[in-house]
GUBASE-395054 format. One line per 5 residues: number of its first residue (from 1); for each residue x, y, z of N, C-alpha, C, O, CB. Coordinates in nm, 2 decimals, m for minus. Glycine has a CB too. Layout:
BEGIN
NUM) X/Y/Z/X/Y/Z/X/Y/Z/X/Y/Z/X/Y/Z; ...;
***
This chain:
BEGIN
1) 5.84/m1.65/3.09/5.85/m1.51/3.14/5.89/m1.42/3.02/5.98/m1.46/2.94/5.94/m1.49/3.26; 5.82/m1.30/3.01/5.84/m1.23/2.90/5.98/m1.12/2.98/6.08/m1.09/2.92/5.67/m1.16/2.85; 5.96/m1.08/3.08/6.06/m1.00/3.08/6.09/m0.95/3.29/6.02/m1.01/3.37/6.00/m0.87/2.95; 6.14/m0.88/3.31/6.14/m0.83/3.43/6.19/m0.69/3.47/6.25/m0.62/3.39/6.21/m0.91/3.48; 6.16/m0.66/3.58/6.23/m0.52/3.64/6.26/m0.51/3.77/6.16/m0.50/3.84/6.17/m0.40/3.62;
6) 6.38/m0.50/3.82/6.38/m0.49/3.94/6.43/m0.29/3.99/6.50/m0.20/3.92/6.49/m0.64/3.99; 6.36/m0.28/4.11/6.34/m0.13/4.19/6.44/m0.17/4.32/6.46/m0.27/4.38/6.14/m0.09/4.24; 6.48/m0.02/4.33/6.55/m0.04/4.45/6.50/0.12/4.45/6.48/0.20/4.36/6.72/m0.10/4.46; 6.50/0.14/4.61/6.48/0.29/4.65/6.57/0.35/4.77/6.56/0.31/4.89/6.34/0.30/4.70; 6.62/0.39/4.75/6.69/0.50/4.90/6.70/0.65/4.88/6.68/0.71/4.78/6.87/0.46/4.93;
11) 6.72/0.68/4.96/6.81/0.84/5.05/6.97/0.87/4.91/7.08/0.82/4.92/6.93/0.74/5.30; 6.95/0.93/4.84/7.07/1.05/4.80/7.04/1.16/4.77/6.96/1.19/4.68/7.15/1.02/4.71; 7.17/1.27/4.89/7.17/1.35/4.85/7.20/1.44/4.69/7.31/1.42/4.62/7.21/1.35/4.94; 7.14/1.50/4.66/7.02/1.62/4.77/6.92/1.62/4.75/6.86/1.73/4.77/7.03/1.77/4.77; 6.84/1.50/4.70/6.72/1.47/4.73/6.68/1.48/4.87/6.73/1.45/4.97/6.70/1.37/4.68;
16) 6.49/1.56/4.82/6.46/1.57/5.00/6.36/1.46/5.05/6.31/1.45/5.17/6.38/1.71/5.05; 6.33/1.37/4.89/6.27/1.23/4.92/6.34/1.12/4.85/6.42/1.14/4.76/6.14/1.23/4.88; 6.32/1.01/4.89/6.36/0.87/4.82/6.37/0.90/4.68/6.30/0.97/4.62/6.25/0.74/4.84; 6.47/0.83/4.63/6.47/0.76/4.47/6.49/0.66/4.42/6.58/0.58/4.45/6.55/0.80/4.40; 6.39/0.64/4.34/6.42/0.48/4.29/6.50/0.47/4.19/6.52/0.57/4.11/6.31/0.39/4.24;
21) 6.57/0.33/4.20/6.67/0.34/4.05/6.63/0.22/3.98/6.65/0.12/4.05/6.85/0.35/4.08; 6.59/0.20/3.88/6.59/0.06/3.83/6.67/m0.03/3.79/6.72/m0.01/3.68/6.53/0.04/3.74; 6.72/m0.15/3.87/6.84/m0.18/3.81/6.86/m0.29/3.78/6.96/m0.34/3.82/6.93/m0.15/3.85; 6.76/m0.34/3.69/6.74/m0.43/3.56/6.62/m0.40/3.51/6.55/m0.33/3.58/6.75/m0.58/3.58; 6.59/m0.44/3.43/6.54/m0.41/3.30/6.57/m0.53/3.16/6.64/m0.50/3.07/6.60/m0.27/3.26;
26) 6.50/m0.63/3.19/6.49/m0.73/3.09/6.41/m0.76/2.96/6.32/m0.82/3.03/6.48/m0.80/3.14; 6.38/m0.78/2.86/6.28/m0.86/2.77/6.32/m0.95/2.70/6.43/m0.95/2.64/6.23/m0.81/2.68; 6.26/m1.01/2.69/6.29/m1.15/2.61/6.27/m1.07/2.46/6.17/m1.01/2.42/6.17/m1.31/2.64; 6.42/m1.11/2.38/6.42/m1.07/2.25/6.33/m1.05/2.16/6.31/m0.95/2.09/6.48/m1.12/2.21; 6.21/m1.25/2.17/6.09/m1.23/2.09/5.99/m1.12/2.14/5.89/m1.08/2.07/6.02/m1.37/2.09;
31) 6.02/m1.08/2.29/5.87/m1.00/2.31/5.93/m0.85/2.26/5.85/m0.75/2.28/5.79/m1.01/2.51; 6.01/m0.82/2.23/6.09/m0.67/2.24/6.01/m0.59/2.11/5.97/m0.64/2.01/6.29/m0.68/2.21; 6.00/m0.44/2.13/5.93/m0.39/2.06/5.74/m0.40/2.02/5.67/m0.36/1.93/6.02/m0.44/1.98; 5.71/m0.48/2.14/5.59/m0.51/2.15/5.50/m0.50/2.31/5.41/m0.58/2.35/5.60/m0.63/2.08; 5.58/m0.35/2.37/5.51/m0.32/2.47/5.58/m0.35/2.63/5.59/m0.26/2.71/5.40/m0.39/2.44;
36) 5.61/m0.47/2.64/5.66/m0.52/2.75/5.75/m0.44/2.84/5.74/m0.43/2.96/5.73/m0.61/2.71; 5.83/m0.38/2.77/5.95/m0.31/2.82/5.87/m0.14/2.94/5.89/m0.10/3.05/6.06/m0.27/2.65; 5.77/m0.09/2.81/5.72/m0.03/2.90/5.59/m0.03/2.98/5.53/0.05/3.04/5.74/0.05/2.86; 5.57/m0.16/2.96/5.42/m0.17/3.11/5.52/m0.24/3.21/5.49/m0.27/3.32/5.23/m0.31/3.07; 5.64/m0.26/3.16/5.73/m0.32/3.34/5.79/m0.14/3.40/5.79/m0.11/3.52/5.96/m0.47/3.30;
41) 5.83/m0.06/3.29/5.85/0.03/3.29/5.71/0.13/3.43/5.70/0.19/3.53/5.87/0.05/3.14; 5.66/0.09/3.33/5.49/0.18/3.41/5.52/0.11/3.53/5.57/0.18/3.61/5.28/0.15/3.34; 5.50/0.00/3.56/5.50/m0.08/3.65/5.60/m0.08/3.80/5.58/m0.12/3.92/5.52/m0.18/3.58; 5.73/m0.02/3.73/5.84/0.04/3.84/5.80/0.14/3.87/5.82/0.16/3.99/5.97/0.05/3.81; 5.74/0.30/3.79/5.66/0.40/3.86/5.58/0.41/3.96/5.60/0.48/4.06/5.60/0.45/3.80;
46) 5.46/0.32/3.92/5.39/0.31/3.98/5.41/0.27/4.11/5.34/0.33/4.19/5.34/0.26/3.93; 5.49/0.19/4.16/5.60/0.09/4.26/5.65/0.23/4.31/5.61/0.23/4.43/5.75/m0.02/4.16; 5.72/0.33/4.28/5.81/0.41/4.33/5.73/0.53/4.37/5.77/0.60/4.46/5.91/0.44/4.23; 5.61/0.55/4.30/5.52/0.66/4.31/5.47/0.61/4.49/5.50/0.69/4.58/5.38/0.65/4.17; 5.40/0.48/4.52/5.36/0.42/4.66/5.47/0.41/4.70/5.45/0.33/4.79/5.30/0.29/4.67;
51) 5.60/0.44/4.71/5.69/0.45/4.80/5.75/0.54/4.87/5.83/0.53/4.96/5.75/0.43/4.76; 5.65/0.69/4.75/5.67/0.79/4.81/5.84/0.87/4.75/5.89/0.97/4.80/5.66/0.75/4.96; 5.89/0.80/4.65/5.96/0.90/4.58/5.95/1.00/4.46/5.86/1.02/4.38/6.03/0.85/4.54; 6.10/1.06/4.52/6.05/1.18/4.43/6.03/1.19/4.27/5.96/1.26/4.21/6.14/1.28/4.46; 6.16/1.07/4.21/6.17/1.03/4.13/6.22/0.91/4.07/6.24/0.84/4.17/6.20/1.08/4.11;
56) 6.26/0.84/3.92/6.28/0.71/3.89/6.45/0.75/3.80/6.49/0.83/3.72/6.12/0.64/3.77; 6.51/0.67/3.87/6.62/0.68/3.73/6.69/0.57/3.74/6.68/0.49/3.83/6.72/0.82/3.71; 6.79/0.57/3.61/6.84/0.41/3.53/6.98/0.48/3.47/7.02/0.59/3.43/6.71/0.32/3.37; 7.01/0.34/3.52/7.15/0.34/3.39/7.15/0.26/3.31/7.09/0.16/3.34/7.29/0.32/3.43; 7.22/0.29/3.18/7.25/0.18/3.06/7.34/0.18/2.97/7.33/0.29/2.91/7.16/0.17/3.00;
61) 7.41/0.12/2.92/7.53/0.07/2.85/7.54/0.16/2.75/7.43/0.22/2.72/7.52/m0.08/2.79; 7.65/0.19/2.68/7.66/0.30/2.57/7.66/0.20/2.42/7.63/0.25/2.31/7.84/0.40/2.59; 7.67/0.07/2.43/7.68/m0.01/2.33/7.56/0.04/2.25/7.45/0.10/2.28/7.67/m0.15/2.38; 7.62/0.00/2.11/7.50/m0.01/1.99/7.36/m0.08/2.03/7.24/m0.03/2.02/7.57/m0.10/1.87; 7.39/m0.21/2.07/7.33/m0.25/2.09/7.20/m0.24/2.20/7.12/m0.33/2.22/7.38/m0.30/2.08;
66) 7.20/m0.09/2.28/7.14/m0.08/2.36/7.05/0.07/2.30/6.97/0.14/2.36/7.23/m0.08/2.48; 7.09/0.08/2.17/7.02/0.23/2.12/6.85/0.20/2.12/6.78/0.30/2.11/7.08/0.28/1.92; 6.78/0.07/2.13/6.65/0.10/2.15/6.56/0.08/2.24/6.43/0.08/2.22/6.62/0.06/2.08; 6.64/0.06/2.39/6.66/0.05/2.52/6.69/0.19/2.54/6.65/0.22/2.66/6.76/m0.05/2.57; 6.74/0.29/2.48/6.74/0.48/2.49/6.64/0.48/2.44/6.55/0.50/2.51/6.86/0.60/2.43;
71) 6.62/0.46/2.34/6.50/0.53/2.27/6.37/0.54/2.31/6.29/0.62/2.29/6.49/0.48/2.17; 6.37/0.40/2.38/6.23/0.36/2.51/6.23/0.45/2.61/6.14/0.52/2.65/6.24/0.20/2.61; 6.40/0.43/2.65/6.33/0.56/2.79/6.31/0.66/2.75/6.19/0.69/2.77/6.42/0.62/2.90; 6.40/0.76/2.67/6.35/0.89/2.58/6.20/0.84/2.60/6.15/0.83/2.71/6.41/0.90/2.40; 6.17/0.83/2.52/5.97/0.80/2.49/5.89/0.78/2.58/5.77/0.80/2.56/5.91/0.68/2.42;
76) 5.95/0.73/2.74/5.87/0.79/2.85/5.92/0.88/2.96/5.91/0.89/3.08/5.82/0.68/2.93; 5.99/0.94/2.87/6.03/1.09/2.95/6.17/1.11/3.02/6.20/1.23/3.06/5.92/1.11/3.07; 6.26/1.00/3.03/6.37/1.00/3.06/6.50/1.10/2.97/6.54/1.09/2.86/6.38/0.86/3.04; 6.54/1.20/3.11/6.64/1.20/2.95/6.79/1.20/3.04/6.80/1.21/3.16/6.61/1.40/2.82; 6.93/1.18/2.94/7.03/1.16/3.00/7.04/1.31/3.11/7.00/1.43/3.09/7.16/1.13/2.87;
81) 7.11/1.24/3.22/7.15/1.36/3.31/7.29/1.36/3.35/7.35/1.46/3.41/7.06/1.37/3.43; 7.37/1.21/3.32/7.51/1.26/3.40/7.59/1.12/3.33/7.52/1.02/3.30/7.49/1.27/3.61; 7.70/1.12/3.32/7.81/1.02/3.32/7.84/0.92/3.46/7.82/0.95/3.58/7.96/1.10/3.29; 7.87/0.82/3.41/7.89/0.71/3.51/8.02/0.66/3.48/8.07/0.63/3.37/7.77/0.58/3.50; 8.06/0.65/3.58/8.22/0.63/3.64/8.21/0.50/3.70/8.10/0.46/3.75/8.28/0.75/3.77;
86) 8.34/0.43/3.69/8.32/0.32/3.77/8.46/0.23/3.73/8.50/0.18/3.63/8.16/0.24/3.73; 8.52/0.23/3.86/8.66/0.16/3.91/8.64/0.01/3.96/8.56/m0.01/4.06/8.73/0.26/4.05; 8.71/m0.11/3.90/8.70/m0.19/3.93/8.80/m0.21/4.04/8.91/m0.16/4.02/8.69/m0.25/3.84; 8.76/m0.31/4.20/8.83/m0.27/4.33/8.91/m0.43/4.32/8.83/m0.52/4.28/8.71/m0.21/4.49; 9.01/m0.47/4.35/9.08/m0.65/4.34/9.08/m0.64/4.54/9.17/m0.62/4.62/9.32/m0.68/4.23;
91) 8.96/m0.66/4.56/8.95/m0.71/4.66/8.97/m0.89/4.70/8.96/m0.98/4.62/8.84/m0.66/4.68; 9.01/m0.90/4.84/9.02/m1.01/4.91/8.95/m1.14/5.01/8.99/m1.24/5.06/9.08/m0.96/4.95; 8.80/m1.04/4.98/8.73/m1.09/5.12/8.62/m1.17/5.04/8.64/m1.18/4.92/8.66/m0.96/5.23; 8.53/m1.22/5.07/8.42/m1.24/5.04/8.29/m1.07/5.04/8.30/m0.99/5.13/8.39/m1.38/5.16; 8.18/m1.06/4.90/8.10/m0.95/4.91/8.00/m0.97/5.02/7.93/m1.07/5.06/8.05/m0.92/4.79;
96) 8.02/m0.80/5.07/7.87/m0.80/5.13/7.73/m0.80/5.09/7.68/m0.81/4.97/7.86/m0.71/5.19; 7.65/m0.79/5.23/7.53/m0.73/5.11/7.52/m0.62/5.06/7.63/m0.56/5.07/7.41/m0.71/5.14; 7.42/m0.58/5.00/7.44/m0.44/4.94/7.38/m0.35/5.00/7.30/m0.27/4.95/7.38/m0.43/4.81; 7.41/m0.34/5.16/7.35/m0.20/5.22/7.43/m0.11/5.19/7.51/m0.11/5.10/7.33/m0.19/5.36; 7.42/0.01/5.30/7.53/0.10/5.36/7.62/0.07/5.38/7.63/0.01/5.48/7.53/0.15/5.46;
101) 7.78/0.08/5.30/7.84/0.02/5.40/7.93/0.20/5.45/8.02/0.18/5.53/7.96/m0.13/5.32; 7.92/0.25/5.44/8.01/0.40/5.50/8.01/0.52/5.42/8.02/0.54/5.30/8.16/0.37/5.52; 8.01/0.58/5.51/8.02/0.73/5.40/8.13/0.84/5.47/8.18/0.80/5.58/7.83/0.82/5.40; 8.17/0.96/5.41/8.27/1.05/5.44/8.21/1.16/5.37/8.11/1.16/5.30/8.42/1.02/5.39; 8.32/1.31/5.44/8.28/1.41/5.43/8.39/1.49/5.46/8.44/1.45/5.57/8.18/1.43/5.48;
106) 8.43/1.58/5.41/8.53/1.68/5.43/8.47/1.82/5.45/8.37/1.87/5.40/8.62/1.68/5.31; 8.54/1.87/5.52/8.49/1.97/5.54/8.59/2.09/5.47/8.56/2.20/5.42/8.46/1.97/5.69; 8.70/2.06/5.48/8.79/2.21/5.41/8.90/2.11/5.32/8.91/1.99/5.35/8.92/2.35/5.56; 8.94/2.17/5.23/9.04/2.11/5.11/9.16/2.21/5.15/9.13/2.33/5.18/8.97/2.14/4.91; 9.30/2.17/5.17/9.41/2.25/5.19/9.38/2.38/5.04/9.34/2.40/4.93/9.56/2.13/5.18;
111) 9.44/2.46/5.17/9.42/2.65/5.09/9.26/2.65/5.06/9.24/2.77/5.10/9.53/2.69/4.88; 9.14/2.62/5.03/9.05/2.70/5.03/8.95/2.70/5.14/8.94/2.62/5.24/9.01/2.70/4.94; 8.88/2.81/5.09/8.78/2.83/5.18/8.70/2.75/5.23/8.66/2.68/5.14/8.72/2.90/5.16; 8.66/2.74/5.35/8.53/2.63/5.43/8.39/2.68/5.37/8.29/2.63/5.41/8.53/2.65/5.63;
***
């Protein structure tokens, strides 16, 4: 196998259709720089386009090592839009799957306005 990509699609707001997010993105080192990356690339569009979303987006490592994994997406139209956060949780249980598991909403913050 030269390489892979896996698609996932759901519901976030404030989107008013699905989004896919890709979240892997592999090549085998020898194939890198020789196409692969983006006909799996085309390949998850295409995938997301029949799914009926609105759009494609990814995350990826700030490492050095990942500057020509930016540079690929740059070149098919990707560009950075936001920082990624992320708290590691010392949970107790065994993981779930990766659905829904719950969501919240506030409606007023003490002293301001609704």
């Amino acid at each position: 196998m030269v390489g892979l990509a896996a698609l996932a699609t759901g519901w976030q707001l404030p989107h008013a259709r699905p989004l896919a997010r890709v979240t892997a993105l592999v090549v085998r080192a020898s194939a890198r720089g020789r196409g692969a990356g983006r006909r799996l690339m085309a390949r998850a569009e295409q995938l997301a386009r029949e799914a009926g979303c609105e759009g494609v987006e990814l995350t990826s490592g700030l490492g050095p090592d990942r500057e020509a994994a930016h540079r690929l997406y740059e070149a098919l139209g990707y560009r950075r839009t936001s920082y990624r956060f992320c708290h590691r949780l010392d949970l107790d249980r065994p993981p779930t799957r990766g659905d829904v598991i719950g969501a919240a909403a506030i409606e007023e913050i003490d002293g301001a306005e609704p």
